[in-house]
N, C-alpha and C positions, 0 to 999 in steps of 0.2 A: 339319342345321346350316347357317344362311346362310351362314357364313362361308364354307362349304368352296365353295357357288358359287362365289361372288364370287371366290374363290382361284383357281380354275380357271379365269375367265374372265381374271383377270388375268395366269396363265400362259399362256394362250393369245393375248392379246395382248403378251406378252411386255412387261409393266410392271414395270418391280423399284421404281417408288417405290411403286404399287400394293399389292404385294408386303410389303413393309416395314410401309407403313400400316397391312394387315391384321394382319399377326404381331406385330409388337411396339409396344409402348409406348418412348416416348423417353427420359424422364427418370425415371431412371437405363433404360438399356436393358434392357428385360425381354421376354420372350416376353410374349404377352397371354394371362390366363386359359383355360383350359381347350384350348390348344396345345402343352401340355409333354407331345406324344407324336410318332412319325412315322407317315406313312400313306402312301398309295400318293401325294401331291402333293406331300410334305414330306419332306425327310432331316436331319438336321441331323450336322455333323462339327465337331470342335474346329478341324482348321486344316489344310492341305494337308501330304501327304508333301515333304520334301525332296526337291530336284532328286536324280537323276544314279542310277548302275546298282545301289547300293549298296540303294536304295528301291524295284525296281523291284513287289515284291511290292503295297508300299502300294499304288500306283500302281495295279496291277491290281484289285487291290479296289475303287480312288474309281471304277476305269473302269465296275466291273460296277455301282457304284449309279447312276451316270450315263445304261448301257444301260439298264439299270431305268425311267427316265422316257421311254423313247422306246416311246410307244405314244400311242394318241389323245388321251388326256386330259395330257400332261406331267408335268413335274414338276421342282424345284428341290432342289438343295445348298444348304444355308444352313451357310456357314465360322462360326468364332466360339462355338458354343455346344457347352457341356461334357456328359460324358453325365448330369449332371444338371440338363439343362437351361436352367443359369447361364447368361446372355451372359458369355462371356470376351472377346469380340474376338478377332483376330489378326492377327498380325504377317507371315504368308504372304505371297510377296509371289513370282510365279515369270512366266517368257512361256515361251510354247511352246517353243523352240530349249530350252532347257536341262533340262525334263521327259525331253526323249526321247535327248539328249547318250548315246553310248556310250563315251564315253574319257577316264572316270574311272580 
């Protein structure tokens, strides 16, 4: 599949308009045909755990698909989209300091 180059190259330069272009369609936001899957370049999640110690399990989980992409070829989280696939968007919205906060 060309796509998946092209994906890869744009992970590799590290393009997220790139990025975007490839996967989805604009109007209304949709994933682009025959991308309603994940693979070793692609993950997709609904939206970020909640800050603070209460979440820290999520946390651990987003971490291990994260370490997931660290290997030669990359790979991205794409927040927003439901496990079926749907764009939802999201309203996630976190900075570093308050993921890792212990005094909740």
């Amino acid at each position: 599949m060309a796509i998946l180059h092209d994906y890869a190259i744009a992970i590799r330069k590290r393009d997220v308009g790139a990025i975007v272009d490839l996967m989805f369609d604009r109007h209304p936001p949709s994933l682009r045909f025959g991308l309603q899957t994940e693979n070793e370049l692609w993950d997709f999640k609904a939206g970020c755990p909640a800050p603070g110690k209460l979440h820290q399990t999520a946390w651990s989980e987003l971490a291990i698909d994260v370490l997931a992409f660290h290997n030669p070829n990359g790979g991205v989280l794409i927040l927003g989209i439901a496990d079926d696939y749907s764009f939802r968007g999201t309203s996630s919205q976190t900075e570093p300091a308050p993921i890792f906060e212990t005094n909740d």
